[in-house]
C-alpha positions in Angstrom: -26.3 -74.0 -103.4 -23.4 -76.0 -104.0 -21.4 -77.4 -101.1 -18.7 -75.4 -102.1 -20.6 -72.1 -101.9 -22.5 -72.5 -99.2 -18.5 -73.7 -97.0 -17.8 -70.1 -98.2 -21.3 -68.7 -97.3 -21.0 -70.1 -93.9 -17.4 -67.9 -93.0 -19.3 -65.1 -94.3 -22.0 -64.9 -91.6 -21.8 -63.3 -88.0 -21.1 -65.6 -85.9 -19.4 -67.3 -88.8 -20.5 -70.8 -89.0 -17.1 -72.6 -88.2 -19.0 -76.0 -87.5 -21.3 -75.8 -90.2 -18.8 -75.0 -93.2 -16.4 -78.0 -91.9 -19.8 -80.0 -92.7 -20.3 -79.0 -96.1 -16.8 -79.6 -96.6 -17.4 -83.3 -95.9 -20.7 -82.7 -98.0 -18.5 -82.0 -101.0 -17.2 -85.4 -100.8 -20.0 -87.5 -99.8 -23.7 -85.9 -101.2 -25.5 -87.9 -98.4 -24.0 -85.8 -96.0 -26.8 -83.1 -94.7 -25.0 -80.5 -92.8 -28.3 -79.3 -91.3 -29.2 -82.9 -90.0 -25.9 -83.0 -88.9 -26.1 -80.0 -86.7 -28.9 -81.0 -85.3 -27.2 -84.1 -83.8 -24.4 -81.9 -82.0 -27.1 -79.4 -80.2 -28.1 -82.9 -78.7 -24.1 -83.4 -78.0 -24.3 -79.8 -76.6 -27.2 -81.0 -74.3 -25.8 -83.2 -72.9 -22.4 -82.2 -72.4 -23.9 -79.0 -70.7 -25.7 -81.3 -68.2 -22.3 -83.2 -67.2 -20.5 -80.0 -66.5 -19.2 -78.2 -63.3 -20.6 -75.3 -61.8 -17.8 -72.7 -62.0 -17.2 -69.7 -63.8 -17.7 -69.5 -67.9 -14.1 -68.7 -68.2 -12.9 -72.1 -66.0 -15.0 -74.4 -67.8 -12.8 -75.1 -71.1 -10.8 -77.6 -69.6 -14.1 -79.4 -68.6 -16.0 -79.3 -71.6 -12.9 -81.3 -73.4 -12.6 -83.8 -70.0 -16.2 -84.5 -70.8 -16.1 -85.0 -74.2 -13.4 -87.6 -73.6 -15.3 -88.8 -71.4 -17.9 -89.4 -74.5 -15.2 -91.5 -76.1 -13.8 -88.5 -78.5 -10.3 -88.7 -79.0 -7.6 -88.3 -81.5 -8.0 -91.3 -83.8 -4.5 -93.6 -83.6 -5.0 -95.7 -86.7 -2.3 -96.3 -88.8 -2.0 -95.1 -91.7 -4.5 -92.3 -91.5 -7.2 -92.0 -93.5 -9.8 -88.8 -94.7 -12.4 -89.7 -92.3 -10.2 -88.4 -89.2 -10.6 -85.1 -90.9 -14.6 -85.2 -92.1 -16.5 -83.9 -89.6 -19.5 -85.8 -89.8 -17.4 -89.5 -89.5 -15.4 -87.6 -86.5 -19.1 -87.3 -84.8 -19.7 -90.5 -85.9 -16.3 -92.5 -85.0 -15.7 -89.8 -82.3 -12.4 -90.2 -83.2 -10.7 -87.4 -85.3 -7.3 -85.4 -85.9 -7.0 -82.2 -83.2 -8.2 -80.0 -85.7 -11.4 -82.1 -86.5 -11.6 -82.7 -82.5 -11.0 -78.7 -81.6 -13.7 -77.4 -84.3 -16.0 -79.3 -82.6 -15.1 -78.3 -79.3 -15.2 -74.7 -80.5 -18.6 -74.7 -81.7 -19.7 -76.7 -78.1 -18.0 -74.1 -76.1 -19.9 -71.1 -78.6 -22.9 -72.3 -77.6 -22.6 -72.4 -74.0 -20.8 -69.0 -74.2 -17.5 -70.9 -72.9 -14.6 -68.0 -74.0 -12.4 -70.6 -76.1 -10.4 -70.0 -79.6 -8.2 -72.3 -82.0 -4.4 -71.6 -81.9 -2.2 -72.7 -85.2 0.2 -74.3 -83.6 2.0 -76.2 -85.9 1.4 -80.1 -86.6 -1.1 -80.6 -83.5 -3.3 -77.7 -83.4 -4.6 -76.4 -79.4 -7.3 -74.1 -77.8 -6.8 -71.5 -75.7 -8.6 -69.9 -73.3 -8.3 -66.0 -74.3 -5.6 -64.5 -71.9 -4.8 -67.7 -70.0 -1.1 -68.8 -69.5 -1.7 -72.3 -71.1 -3.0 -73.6 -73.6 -5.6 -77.1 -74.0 -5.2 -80.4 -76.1 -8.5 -80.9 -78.3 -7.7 -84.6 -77.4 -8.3 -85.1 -74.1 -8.2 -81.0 -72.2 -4.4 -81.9 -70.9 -2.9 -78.7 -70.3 0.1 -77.3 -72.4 2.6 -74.3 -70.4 6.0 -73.2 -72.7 7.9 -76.2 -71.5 5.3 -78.5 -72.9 4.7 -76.7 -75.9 8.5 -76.9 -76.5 8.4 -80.4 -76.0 5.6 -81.1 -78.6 7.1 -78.9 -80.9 10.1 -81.4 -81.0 8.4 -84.3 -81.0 7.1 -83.0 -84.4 10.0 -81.3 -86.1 12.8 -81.8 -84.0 15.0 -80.3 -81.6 16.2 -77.7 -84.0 12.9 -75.8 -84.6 12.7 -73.2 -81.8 9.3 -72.1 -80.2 8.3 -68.6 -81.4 5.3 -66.1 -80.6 4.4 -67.3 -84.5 3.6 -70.7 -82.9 1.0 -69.3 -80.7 -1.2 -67.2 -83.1 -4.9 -67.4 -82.6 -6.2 -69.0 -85.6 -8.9 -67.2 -87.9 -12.4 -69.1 -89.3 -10.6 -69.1 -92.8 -7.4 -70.0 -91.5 -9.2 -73.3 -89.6 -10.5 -74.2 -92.8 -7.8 -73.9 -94.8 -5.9 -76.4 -92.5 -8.9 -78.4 -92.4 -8.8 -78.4 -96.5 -4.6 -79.3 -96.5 -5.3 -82.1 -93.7 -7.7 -83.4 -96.2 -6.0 -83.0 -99.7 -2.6 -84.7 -97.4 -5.1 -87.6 -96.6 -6.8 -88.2 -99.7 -3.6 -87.7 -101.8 -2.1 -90.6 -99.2 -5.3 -93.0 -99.6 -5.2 -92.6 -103.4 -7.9 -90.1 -104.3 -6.3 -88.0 -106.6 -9.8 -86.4 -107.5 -10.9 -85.8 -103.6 -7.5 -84.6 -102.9 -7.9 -82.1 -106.3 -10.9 -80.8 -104.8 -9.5 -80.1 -101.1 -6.5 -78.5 -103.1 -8.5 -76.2 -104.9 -10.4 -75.0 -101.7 -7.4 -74.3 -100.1 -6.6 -71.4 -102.7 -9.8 -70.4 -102.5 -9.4 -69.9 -98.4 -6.3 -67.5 -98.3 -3.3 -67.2 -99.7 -1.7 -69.8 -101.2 1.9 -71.0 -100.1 4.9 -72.8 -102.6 3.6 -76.0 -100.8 0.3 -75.7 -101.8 1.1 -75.0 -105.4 3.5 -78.0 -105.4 0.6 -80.4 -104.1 -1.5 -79.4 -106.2 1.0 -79.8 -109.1 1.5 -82.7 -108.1 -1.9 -83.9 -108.2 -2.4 -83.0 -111.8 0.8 -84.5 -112.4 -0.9 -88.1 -111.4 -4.2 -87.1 -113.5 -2.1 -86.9 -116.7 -2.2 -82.7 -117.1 1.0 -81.4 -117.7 -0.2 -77.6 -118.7 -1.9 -77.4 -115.3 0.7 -78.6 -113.8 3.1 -76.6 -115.3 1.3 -73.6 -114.5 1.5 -74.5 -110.7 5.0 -75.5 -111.0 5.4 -72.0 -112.7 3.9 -70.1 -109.2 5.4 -72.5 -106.7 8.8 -71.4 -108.3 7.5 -68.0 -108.2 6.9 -68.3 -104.2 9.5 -70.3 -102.8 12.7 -69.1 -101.6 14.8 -72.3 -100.6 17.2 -72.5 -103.1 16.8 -76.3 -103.4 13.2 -76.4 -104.0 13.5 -73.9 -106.6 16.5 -76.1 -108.4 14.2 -79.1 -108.0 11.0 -77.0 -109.5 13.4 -75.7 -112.5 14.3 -79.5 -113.2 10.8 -80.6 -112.7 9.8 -78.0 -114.9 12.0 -79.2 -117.9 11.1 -82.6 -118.0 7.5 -81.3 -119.1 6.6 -81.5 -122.4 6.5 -78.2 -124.8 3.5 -75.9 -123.7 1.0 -75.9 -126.3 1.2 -72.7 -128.1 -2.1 -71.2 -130.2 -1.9 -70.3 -133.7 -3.4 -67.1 -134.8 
């Protein structure tokens, strides 16, 4: 099955296969990856972070399990400028340094398997964990605990002062929903490092995750744009223009759109 199919195949299970699916996404861009092999190495990782943790309740050991795998040395990887391997899982086991999505899937599928209660929240440009029906929530990087002030705080530190923290912030995040951040941190990063063709590939799997925003048609226009294929790029531009509703983007997307050259028209 291709790597492709069988990332898909592994959302469709129950338990879906978070971990697993992250891992043939990394397989779709290196073919020596072996997910299997791969998940092998983190019931190891599992071992022994079980035998490192305190006894208390399932429910109080979240914030452990992430103090431990610091501990291990995995934390949110600080080199400038990023590149893709702080978003493939199996360099992130292998550097254990990642992004806080990268370092959170891996946490998730940890805490799964010693029936920790634990699930992602979407929290935009940092993603967290959260213990269901706690007042906090938990960094991936490190287990430091985030209340409404601090959440306010990271929020500006990423957008600015002028975004406000809503209940939209805080939404658990769904399999599909992970991966489909996993698949935009990934097009973002090859697209940055110069892989036009690895970034094409993360783009496409994005649509193929849920639905599809302006952004995502834009990126991907872009992409083609820098392979030389102005009808697929016009045809992105076309449904980006379709989606959006800032009345700058779509001025900038009509402009865009008629510097392409005339769409090929068949002759019957």
């Amino acid at each position: 099955m291709p790597p492709r199919q069988a990332c898909l195949a592994c959302l469709e299970r129950e338990p879906v296969a978070l971990l697993e699916a992250a891992l043939w996404v990394a397989a779709e861009h290196d073919s020596s990856v072996q997910p299997h092999l791969v998940m092998a190495q983190v019931r190891l990782l599992q071992q022994d972070v079980s035998a490192g943790l305190p006894m208390l309740p399932l429910g109080e050991l979240a914030q452990p399990l992430l103090r431990k795998l610091n501990a291990l040395g995995f934390a949110q990887d600080e080199y400038l400028p990023l590149r893709p391997q702080a978003a493939l899982l199996d360099k992130v086991l292998e550097r254990r340094r990642g992004q806080p999505l990268a370092l959170a899937l891996l946490t998730l599928e940890l805490a799964h398997g010693l029936s920790i209660p634990l699930e992602g929240v979407n929290f935009p440009g940092h993603f967290l964990l959260r213990v269901p029906g706690a007042d906090h929530l938990l960094d991936p990087c490190g287990g430091r605990r985030l209340y409404p002030a601090d959440c306010r705080e990271l929020l500006g530190r990423q957008f600015g002062p002028q975004v406000q923290l809503n209940a939209d912030h805080l939404l658990t995040a769904s399999p599909q929903q992970m991966l489909q951040r996993l698949s935009r941190n990934l097009r973002q990063l090859h697209a940055t490092n110069g892989d036009d063709l690895a970034a094409l590939k993360d783009a496409e799997r994005v649509m193929q995750l849920g639905t599809a925003t302006a952004s995502d048609y834009l990126a991907r226009a872009t992409l083609y744009q820098h392979l030389d294929c102005p009808q697929a790029e016009r045809f992105d531009l076309e449904y980006a223009l379709l989606l959006s509703d800032d009345p700058i983007q779509r001025l900038r997307l009509t402009e865009r759109l008629g510097q392409l050259p005339p769409q090929a028209r068949s002759v019957h």
